[in-house]
GUPALUM-357963 format. One line per field, with one value per residue (C-alpha): z, x, y; residue in one letter. Coordinates in nm, 4 decimals, decimal comma. Example, Ala and Ser with C-alpha at 12.3 -4.5 7.8 and 13.67 -1.06 7.14 Angstrom:
BEGIN
w	(0,7800_0,7140)
u	(1,2300_1,3670)
v	(-0,4500_-0,1060)
r	(a_s)
END
This chain:
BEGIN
w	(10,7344_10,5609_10,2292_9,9527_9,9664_10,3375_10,1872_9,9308_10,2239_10,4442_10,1085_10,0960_10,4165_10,4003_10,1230_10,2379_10,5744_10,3267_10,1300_10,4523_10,6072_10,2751_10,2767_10,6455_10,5609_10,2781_10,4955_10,7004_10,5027_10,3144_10,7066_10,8078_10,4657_10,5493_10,9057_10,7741_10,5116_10,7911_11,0089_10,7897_10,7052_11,0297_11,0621_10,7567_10,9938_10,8415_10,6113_10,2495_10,0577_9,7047_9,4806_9,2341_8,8588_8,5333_8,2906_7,9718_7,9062_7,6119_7,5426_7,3683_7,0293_7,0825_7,4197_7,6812_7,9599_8,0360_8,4086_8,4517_8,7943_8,9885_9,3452_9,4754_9,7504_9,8739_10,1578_10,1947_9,8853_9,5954_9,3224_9,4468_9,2495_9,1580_9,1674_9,0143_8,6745_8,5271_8,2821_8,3484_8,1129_8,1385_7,9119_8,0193_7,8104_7,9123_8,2727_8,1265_8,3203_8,2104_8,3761_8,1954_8,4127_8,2779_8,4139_8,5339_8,3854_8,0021_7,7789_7,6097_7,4307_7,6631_7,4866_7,5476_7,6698_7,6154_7,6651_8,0344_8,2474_8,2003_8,5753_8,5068_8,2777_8,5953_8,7977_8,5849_8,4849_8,6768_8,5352_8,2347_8,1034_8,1830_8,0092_7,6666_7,7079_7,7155_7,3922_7,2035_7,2457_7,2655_7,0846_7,3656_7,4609_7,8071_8,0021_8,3843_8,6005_8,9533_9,2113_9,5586_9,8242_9,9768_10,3300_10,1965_10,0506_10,4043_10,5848_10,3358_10,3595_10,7428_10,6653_10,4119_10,6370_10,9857_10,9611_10,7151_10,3314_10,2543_10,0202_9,9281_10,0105_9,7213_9,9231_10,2091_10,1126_10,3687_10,1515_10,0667_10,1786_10,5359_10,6555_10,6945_10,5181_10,5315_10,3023_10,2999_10,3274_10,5749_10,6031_10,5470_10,6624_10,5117_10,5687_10,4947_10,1383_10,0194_10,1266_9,9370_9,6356_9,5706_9,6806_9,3774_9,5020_9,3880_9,0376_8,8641_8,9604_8,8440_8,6441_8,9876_9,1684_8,8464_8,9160_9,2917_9,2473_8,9660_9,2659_9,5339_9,2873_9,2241_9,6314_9,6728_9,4199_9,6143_9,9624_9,8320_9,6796_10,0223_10,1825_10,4809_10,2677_10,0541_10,3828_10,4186_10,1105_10,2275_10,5703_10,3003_10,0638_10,3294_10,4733_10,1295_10,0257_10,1592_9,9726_9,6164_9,3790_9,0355_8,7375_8,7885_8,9461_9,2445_8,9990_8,7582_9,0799_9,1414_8,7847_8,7434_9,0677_8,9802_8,6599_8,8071_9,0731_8,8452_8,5993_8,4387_8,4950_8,8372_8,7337_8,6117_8,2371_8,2900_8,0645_8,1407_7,8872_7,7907_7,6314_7,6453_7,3383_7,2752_7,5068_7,5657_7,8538_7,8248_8,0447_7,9439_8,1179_8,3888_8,3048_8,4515_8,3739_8,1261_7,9261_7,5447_7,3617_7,0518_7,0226_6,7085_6,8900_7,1882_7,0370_6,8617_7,1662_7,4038_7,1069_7,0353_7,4523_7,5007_7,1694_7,3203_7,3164_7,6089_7,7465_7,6424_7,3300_7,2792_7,4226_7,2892)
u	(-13,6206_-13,8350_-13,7258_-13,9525_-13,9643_-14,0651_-14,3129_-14,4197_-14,4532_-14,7054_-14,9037_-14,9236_-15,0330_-15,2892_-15,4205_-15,4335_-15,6182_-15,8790_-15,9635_-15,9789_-16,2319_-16,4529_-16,4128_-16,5312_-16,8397_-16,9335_-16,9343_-17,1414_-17,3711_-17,4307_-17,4273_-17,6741_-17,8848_-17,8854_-17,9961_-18,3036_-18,3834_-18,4072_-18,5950_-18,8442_-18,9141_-18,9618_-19,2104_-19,4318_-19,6737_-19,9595_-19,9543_-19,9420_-20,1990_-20,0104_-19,9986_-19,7371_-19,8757_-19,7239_-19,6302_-19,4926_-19,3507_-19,2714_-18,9907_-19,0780_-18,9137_-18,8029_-18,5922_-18,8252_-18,9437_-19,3082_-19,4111_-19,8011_-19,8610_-20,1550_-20,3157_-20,4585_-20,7292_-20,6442_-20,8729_-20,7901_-21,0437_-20,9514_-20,9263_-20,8111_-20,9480_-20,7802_-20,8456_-20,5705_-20,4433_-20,1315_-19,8402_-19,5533_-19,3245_-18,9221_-18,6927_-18,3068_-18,1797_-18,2717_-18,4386_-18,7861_-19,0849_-19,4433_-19,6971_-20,0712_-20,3816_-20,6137_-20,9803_-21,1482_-21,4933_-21,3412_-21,5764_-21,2457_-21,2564_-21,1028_-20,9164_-21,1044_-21,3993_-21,7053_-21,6448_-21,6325_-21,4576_-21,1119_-21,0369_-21,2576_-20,9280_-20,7424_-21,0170_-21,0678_-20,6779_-20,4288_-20,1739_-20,0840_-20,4747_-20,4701_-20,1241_-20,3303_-20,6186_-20,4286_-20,1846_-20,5442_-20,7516_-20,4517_-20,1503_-19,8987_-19,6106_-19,5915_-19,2618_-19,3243_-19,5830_-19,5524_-19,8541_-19,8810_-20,1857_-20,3020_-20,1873_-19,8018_-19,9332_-20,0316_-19,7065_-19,4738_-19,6600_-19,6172_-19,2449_-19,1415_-19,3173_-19,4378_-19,6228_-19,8023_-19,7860_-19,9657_-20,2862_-20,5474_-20,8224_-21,1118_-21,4393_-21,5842_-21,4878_-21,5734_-21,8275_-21,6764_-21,3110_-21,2850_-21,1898_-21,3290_-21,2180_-21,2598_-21,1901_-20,8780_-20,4918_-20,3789_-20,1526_-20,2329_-20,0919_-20,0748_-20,4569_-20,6415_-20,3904_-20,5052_-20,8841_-20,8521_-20,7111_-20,9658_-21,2562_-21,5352_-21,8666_-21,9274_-22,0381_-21,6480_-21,6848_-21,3823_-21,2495_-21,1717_-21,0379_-20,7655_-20,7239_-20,6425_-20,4047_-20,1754_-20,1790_-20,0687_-19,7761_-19,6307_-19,6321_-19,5059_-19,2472_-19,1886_-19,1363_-18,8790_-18,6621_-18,6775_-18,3261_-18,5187_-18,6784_-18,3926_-18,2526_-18,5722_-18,5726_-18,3947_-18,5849_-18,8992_-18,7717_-18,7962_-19,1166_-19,3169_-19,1696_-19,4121_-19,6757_-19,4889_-19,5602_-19,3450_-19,1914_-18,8901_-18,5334_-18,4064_-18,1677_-18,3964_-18,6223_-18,3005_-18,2385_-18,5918_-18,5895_-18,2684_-18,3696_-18,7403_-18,5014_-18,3260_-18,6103_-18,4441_-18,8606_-18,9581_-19,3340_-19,3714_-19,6084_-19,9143_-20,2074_-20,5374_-20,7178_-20,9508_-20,8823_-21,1286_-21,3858_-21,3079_-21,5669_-21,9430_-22,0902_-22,3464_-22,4569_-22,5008_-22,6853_-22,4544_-22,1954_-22,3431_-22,2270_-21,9185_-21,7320_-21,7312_-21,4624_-21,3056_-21,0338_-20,9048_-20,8407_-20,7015_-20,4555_-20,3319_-20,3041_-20,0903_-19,9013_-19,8122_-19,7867_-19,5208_-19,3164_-19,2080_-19,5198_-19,6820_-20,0296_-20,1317_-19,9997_-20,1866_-20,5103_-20,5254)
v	(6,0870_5,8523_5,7069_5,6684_5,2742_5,3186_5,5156_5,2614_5,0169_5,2428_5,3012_4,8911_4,8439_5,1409_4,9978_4,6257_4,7742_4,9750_4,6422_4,4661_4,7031_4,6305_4,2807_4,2937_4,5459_4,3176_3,9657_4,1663_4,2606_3,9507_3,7546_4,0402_3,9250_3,5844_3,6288_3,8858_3,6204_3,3460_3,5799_3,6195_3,3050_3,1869_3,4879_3,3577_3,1388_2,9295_2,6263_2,7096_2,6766_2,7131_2,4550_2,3836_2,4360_2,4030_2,6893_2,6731_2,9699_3,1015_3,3756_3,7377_3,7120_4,0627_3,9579_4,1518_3,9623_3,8658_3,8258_3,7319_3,8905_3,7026_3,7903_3,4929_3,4556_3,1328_3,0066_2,6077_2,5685_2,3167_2,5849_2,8974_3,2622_3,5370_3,8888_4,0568_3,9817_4,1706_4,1149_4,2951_4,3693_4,4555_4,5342_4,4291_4,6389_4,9458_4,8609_4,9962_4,8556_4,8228_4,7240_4,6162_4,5495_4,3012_4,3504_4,0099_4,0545_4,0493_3,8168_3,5791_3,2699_3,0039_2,7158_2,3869_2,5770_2,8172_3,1382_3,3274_3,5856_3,6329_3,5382_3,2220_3,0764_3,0575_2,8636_2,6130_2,5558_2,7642_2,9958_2,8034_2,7948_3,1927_3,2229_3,0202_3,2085_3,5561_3,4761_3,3141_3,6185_3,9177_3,6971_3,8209_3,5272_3,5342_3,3813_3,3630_3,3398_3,4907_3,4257_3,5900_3,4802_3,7698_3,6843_3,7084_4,0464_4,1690_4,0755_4,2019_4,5254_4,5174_4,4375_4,6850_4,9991_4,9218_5,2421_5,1983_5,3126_5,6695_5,6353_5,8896_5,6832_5,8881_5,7545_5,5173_5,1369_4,8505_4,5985_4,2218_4,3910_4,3235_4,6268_4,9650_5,2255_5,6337_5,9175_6,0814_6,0844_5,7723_5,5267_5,1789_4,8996_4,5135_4,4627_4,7736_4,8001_4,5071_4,5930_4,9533_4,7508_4,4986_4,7355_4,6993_4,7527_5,1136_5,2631_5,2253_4,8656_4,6702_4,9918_5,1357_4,8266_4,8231_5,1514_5,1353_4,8271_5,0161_5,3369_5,0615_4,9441_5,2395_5,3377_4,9465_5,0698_5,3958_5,2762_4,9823_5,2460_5,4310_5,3631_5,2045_5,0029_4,8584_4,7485_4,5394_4,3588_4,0068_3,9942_4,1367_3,8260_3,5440_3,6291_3,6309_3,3132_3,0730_3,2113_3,2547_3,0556_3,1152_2,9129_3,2371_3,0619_3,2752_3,4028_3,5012_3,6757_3,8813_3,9451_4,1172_4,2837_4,4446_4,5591_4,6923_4,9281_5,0366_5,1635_5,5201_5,5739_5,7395_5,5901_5,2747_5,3566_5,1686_5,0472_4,8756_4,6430_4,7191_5,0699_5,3672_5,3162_4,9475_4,8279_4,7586_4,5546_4,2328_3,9738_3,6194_3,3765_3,1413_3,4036_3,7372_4,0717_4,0992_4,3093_4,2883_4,3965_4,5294_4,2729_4,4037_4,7344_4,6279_4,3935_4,6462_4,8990_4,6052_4,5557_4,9231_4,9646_4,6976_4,8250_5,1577_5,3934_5,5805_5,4799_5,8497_5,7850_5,4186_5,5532_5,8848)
r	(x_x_x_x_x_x_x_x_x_x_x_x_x_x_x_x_x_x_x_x_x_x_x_x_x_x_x_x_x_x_x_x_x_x_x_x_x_x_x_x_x_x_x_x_x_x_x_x_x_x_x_x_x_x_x_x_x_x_x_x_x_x_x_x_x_x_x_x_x_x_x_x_x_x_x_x_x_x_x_x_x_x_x_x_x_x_x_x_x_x_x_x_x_x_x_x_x_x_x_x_x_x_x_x_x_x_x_x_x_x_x_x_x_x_x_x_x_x_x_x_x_x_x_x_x_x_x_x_x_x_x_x_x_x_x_x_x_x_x_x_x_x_x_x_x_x_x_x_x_x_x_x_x_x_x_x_x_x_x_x_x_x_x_x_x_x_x_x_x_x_x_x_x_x_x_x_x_x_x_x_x_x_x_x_x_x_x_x_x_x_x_x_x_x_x_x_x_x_x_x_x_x_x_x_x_x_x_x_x_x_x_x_x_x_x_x_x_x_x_x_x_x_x_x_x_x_x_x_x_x_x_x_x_x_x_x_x_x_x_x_x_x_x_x_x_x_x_x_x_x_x_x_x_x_x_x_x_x_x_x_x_x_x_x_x_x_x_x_x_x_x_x_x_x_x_x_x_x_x_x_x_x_x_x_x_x_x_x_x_x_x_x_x_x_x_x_x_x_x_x_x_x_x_x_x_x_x_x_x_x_x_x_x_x_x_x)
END
């Protein structure tokens, strides 16, 4: 008959072969990380066309972090443009995620400058004139910077679902995107994403492309979460790399990505500056077409966004 210390013993060793078996899981895991990461870095083919820019951040005062989100259509040219221009905005303490779309035609004072286009600040002096121009007309502190070129864009959409990702594509889109588009449910993959999100050249002009992009985010957003898709994320991680460019350590790029996941928000709230009724349009001459706006009133709507209300609430 077994004694009770015997007992104690087989308990022991039961117990030293369970925390083996999760030590073992877990080295596999992080060696089957590694290897993805690797893997996908050798997959990221092309020279990179980044460059490295300064950025002098500045920290919120209320201990939120500020992430100025830039799509960049790098082509080999000396000053690259960008078409997408977002600050998003998370809260560490309690994993809330907003997201604000800037539009690109916005008529701003740029420091050291006359005034143009929003998107014009980053032309002429990267990030860190963008990040100036955006706390001098708006008086928002913004941290990081985090710029992706649109080819790293395409792969890590062909990563994260081979498929595709599911869109309701509203209309027919091909001009100045590269791809041809039709109406309707679909999946997209890297290429034809990235076409439906800058597509501009209809009567919502840039109000639609802003639009489109917040849509793609959340489904970005969507898919990640996916189980397949978190089992993705390092290969996901080493293929984008090459064409990342961000004042963010690693750590702090798995701080924020950690604290995006776990949002207690399904959606993440969105805004778009400007607001509806703080806006005319005007067209200036070496400037073109622009948008005018109420600055008083949008200042105040970002401010009231980013300090816990709704977008329904701001823009009601």
């Amino acid at each position: 008959m077994e004694s009770r210390l015997d007992r104690k013993k087989t308990k022991k060793k039961r117990g030293r072969k369970i925390i083996l078996v999760l030590l073992l899981i877990i080295f596999c895991l992080v060696g089957y990380s590694a290897f993805q990461f690797y893997r996908g870095y050798q997959m990221a083919d092309g020279e990179q066309n980044m460059k490295n820019y300064k950025f002098n951040g500045v920290k919120d005062e209320n201990g939120k972090i500020n992430v100025l989100l830039l799509g960049v259509d790098s082509r080999g040219e000396e000053k690259s443009r960008t078409d997408t221009m977002m600050l998003a905005q998370v809260d560490p303490k309690t994993n809330e995620t907003k997201l604000v779309s800037f539009m690109r035609d916005i008529y701003v004072e740029i420091p050291g400058y006359q005034n143009y286009k929003l998107n014009t600040a980053f032309y002429l002096g990267g990030p860190e004139l963008l990040r100036k121009t955006i706390k001098h007309n708006f008086d928002i502190d913004i941290q990081y910077y985090m710029m992706v070129d649109f080819k790293g864009f395409e792969q890590s959409v062909d990563i994260l679902a081979p498929e595709g990702i599911e869109m309701d594509v509203e209309k027919a889109m091909s001009e100045n995107i590269g791809v041809s588009l039709q109406p309707g449910v679909q999946k997209l993959h890297g290429k034809e994403l990235l076409g439906y999100a800058r597509f501009r050249h209809d009567a919502e002009g840039d109000f639609g492309r802003v639009e489109r992009q917040q849509k793609v985010i959340t489904a970005l957003k969507e898919e990640v979460l996916s189980v397949g898709g978190v089992t993705k994320l390092p290969k996901l991680a080493g293929s984008i790399q090459p064409y990342i460019q961000t004042n963010m350590s690693k750590l702090d790029q798995i701080s924020l990505v950690k604290d995006v996941l776990l949002s207690n928000k399904d959606e993440i709230d969105k805004l778009t500056i400007p607001v509806e009724g703080s806006y005319d349009f005007g067209s200036y001459e070496g400037v073109g077409s622009v948008i005018e706006l109420d600055f008083d009133q949008n200042i105040q709507a970002l401010k009231d966004f980013l300090n816990g209300k709704s977008s329904d609430e701001v823009t009601e």
